[in-house]
N, C-alpha and C positions, 0 to 999 in steps of 0.2 A: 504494500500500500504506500502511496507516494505520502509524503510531508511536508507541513511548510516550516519554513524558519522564519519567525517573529521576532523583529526586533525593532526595540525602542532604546534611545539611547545607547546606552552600557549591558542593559541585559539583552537576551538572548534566549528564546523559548521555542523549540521544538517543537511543532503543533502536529496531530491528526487532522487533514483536511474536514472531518466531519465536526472539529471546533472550532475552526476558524470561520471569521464571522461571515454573512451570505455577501455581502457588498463587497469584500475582497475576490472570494470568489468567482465571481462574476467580471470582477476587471481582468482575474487574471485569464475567465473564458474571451474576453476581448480581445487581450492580446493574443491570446493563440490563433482566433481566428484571422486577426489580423495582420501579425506579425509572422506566422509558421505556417508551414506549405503543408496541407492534411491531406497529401497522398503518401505520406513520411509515416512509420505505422505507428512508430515513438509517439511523436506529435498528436497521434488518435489517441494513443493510449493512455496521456497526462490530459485530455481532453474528458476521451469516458470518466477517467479516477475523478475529475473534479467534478463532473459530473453526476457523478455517484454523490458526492457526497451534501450533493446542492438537492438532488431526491433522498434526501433523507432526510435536512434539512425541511425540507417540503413537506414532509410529512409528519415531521414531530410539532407538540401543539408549538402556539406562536406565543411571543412575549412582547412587549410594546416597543423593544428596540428592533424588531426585527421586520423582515419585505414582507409584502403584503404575499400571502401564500399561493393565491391564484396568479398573481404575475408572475412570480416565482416558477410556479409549475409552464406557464405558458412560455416564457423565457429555457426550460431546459426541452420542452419540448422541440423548439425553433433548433437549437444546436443538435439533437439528440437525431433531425430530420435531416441535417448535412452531412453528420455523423454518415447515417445509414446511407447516403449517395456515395460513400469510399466503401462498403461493404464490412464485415464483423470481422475483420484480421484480429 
């Protein structure tokens, strides 16, 4: 399972993509589609992970800092359907 590295300052925290918050997440789904060529299978694959962990995200109840859940779902749906035009490598 992929990880992010969080850091503010001086410290430094090794996260699980499924704790890191929804709004990072999603920039970093920006830059992939932006920035990274997704016939690369790498590149699909730090896609699906974060992916994953944005549907799950999506699923667990919401707290008042967090995206609204149906956008949310309809935003991984969008990537999840580009996804599938490179096929399940």
């Amino acid at each position: 399972m992929l990880q992010m590295l969080m850091k503010s300052g001086d410290n430094e925290q090794v996260l699980d993509l499924v704790e890191v918050p929804e709004f990072v997440l999603l920039q970093f789904c920006d830059l992939i589609l932006r920035k990274q060529d997704l016939s690369n299978p790498d590149v699909r694959y730090m896609l699906r992970e974060t992916i994953g962990a944005l549907k799950a995200k999506a699923e667990a109840p919401s707290d008042p800092a967090s995206f609204c859940r149906t956008g949310l779902k309809e935003q991984v749906a969008q990537i999840e359907g580009l996804l599938e035009q490179f096929g399940n490598e």
